[in-house]
Backbone as JSON Lines, residues from 0, in Angstrom:
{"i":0,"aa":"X","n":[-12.63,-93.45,96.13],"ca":[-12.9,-92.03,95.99],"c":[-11.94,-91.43,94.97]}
{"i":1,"aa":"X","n":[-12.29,-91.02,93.98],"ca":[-12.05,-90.47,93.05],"c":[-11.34,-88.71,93.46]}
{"i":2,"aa":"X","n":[-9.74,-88.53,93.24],"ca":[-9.07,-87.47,93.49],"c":[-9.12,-86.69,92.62]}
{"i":3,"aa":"X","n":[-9.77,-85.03,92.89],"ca":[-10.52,-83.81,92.6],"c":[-9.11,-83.09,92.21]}
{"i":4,"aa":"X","n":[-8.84,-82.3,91.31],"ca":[-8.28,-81.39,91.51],"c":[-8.85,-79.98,91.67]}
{"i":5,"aa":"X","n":[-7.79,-79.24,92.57],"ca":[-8.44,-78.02,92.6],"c":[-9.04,-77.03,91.64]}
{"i":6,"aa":"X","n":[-9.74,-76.38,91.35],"ca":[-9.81,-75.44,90.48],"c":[-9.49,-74.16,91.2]}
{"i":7,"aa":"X","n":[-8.65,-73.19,90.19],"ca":[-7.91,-71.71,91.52],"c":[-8.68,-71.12,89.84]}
{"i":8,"aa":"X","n":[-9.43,-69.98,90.69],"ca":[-10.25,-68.99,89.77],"c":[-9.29,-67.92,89.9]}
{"i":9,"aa":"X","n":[-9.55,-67.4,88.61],"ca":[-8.42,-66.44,87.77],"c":[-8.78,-65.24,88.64]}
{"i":10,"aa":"X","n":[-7.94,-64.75,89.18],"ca":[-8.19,-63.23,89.96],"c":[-7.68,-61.87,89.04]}
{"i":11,"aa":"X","n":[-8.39,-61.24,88.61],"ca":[-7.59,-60.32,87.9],"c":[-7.11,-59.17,88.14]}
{"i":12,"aa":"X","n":[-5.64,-58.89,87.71],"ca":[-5.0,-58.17,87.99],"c":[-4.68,-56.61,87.03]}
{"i":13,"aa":"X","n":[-4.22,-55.45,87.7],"ca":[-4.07,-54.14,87.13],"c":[-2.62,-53.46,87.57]}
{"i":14,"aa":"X","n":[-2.51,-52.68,87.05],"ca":[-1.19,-51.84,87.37],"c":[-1.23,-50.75,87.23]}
{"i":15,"aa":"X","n":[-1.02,-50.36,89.0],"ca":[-0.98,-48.64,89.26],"c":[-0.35,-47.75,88.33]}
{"i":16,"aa":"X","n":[-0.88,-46.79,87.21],"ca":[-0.71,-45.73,86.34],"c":[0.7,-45.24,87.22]}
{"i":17,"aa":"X","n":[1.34,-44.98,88.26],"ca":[2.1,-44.14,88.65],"c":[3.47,-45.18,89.17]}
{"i":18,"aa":"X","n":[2.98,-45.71,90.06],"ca":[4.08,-46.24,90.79],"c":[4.77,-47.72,89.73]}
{"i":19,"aa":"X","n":[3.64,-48.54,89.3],"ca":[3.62,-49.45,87.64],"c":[3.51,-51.22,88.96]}
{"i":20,"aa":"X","n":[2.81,-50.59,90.23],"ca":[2.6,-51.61,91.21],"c":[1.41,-52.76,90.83]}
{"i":21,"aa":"X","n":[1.57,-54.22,90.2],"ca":[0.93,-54.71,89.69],"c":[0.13,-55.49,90.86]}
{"i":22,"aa":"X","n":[-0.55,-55.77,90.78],"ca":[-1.71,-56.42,92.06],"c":[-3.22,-56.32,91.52]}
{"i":23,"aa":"X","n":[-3.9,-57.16,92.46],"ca":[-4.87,-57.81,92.37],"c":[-6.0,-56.1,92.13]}
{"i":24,"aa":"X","n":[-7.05,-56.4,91.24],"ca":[-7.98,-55.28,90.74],"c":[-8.85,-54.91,92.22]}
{"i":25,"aa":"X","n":[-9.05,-55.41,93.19],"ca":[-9.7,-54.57,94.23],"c":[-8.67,-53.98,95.17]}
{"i":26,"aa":"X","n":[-7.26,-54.1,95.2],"ca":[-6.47,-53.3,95.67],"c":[-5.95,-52.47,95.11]}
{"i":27,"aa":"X","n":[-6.89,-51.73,93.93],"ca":[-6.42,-50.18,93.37],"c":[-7.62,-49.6,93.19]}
{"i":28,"aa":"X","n":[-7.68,-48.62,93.22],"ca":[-8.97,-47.41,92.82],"c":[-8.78,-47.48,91.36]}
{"i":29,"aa":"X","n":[-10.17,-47.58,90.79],"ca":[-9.95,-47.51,89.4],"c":[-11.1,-45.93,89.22]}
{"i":30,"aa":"X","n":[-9.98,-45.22,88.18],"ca":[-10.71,-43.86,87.67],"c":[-11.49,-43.52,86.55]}
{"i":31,"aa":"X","n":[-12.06,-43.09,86.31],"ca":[-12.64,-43.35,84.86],"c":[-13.21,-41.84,84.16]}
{"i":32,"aa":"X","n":[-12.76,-41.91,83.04],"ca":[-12.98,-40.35,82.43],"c":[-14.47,-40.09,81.66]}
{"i":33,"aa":"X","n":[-15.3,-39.31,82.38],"ca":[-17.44,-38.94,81.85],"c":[-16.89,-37.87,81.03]}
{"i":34,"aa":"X","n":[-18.32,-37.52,80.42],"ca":[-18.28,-36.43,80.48],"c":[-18.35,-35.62,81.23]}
{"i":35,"aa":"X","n":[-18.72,-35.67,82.54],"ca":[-19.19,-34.75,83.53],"c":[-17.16,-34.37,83.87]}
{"i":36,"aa":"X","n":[-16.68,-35.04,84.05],"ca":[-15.05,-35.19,84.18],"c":[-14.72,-36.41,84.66]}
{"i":37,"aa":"X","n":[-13.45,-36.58,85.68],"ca":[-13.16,-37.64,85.83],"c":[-13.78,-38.23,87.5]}
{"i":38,"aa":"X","n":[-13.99,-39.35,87.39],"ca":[-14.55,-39.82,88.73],"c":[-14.27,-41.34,88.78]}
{"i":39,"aa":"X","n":[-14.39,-41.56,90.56],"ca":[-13.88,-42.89,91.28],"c":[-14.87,-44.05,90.68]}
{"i":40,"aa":"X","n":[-14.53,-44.78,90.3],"ca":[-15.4,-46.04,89.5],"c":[-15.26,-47.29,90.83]}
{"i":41,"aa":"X","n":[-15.99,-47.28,91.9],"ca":[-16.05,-48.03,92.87],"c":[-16.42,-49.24,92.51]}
{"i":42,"aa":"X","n":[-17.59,-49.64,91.75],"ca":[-18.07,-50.61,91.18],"c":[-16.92,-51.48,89.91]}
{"i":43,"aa":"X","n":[-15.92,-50.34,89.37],"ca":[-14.95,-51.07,88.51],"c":[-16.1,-51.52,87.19]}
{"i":44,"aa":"X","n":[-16.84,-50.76,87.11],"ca":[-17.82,-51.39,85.59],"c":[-18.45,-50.4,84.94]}
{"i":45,"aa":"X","n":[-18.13,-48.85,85.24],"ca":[-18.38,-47.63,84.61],"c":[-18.19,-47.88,83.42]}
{"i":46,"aa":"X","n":[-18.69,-47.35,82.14],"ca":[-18.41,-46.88,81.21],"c":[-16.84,-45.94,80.85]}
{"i":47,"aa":"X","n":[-15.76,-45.96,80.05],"ca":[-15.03,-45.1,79.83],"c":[-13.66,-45.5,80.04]}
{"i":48,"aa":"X","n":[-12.77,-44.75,79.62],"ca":[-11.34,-44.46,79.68],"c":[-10.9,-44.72,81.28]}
{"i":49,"aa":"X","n":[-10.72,-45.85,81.74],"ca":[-10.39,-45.7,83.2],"c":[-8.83,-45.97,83.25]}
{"i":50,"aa":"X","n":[-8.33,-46.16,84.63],"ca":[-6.69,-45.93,84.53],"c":[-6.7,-46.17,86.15]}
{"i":51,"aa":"X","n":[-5.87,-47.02,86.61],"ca":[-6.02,-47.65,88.23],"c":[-4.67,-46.69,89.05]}
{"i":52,"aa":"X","n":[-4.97,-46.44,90.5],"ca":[-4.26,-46.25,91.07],"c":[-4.41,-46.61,92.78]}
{"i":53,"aa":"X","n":[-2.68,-46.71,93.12],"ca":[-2.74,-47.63,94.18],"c":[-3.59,-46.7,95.22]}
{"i":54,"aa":"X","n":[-3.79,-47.05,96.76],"ca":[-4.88,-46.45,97.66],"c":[-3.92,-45.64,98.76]}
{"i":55,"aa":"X","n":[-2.5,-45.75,98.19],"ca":[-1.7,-44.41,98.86],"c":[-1.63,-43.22,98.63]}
{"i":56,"aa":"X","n":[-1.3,-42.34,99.48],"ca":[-1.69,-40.91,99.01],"c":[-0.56,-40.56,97.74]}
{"i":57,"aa":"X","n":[0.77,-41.23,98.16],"ca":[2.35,-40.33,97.4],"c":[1.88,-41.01,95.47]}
{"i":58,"aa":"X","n":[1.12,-41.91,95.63],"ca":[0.45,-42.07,93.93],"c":[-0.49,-41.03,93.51]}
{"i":59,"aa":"X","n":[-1.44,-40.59,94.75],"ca":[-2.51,-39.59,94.31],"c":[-1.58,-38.36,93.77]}
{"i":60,"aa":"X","n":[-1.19,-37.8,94.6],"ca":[-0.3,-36.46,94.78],"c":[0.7,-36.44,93.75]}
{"i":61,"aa":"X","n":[1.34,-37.5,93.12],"ca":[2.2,-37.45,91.56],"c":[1.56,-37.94,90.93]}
{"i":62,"aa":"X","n":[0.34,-38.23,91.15],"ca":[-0.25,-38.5,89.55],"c":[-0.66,-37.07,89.08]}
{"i":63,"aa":"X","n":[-1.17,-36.19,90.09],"ca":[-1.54,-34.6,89.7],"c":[-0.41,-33.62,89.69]}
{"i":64,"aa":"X","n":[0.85,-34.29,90.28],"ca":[1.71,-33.55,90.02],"c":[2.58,-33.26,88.51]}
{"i":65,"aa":"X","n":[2.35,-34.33,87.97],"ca":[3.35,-34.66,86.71],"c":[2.27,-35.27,85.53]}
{"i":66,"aa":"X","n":[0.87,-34.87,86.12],"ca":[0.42,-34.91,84.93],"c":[-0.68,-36.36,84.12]}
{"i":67,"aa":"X","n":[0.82,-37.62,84.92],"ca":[0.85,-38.81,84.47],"c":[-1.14,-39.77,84.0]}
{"i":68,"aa":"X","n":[-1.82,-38.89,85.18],"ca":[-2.91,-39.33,85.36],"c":[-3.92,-39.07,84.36]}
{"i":69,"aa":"X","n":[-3.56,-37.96,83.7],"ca":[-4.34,-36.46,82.38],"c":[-3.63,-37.61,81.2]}
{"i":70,"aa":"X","n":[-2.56,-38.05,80.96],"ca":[-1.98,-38.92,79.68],"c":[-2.52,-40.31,79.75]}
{"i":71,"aa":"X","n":[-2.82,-40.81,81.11],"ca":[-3.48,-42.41,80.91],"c":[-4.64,-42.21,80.6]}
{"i":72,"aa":"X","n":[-5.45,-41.12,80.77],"ca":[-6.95,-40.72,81.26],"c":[-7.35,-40.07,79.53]}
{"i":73,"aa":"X","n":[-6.17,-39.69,78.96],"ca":[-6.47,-39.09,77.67],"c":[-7.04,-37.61,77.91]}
{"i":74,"aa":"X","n":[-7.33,-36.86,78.78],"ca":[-8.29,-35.84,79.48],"c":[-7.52,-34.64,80.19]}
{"i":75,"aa":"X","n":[-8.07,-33.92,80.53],"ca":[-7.36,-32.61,81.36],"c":[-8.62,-32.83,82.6]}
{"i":76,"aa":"X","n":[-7.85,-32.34,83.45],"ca":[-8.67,-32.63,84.68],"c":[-8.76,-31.35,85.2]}
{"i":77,"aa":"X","n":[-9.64,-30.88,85.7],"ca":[-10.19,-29.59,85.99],"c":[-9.79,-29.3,87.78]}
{"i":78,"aa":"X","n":[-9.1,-28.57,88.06],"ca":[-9.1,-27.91,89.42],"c":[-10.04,-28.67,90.67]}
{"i":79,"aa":"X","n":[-11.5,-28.23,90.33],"ca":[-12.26,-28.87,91.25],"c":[-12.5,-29.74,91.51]}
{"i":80,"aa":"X","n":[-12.12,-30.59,90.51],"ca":[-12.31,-32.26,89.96],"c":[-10.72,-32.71,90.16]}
{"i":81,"aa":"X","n":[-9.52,-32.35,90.47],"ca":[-8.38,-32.48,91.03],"c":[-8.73,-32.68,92.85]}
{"i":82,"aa":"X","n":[-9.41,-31.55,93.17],"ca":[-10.03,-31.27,94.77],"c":[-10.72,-32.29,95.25]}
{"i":83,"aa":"X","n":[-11.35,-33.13,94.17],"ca":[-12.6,-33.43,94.85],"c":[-11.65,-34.85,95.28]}
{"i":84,"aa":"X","n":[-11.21,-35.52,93.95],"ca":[-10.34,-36.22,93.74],"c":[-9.19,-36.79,95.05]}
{"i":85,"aa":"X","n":[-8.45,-35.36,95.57],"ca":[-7.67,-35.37,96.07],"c":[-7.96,-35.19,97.71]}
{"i":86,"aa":"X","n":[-9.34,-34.89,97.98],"ca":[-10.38,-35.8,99.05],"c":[-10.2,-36.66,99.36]}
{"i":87,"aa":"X","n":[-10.54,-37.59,98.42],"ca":[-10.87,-39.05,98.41],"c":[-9.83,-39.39,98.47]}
{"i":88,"aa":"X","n":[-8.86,-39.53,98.32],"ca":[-7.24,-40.3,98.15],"c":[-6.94,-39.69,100.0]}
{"i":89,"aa":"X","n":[-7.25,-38.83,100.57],"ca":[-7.26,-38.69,101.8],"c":[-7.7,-39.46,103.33]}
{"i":90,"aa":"X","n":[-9.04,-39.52,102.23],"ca":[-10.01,-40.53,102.99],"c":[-9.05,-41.86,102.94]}
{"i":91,"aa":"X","n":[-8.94,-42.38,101.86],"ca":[-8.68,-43.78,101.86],"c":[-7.25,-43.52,102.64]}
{"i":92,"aa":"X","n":[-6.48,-42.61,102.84],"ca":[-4.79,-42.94,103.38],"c":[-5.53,-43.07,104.78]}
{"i":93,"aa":"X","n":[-6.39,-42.06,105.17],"ca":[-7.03,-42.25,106.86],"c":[-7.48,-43.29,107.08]}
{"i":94,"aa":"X","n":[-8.12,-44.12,106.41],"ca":[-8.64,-45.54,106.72],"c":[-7.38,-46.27,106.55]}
{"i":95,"aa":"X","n":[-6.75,-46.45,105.58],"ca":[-5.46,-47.16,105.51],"c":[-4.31,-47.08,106.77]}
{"i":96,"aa":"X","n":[-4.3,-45.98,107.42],"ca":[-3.71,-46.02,108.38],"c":[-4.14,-46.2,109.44]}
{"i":97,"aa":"X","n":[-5.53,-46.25,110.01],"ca":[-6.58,-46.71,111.15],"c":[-5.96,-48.53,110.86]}
């Protein structure tokens, strides 16, 4: 019998815009800048300017605090689209902590 080596498939990796936390691409939210504004790219295969962040809230909350998220994103992010945004980073800390 003829000895196989393994093959290990390339997992690819991103780094949280805020915190600079490097890890595997389904353990960050990736964002992505429309025209409509900016929105959650769940699928990771949107079209556009995207920019990853980790699924804790204290990344959501300084990325809108300081801006950091509007300079990776190239974009200004609009109030309601900050809100809607800052929803969702809620949701996921509530599941994260369940």
């Amino acid at each position: 019998m003829k000895n196989r080596q393994e093959v290990t498939r390339h997992i690819p990796e991103r780094t949280c815009v805020i915190c600079r936390k490097k890890t595997t691409k389904r353990e960050l939210v990736r964002l992505v800048c429309t025209p409509a504004g900016v929105e959650i790219d769940i699928t990771g295969k949107k079209p556009g300017r995207g920019a990853y962040l980790c699924k804790g809230l204290v990344c959501w909350e300084t990325a809108f605090k300081n801006e950091r998220l509007e300079r990776a994103l190239r974009t200004s992010i609009k109030q309601g689209n900050r809100d809607q945004l800052m929803t969702y980073a809620r949701e996921l800390d509530k599941e994260g902590a369940s």
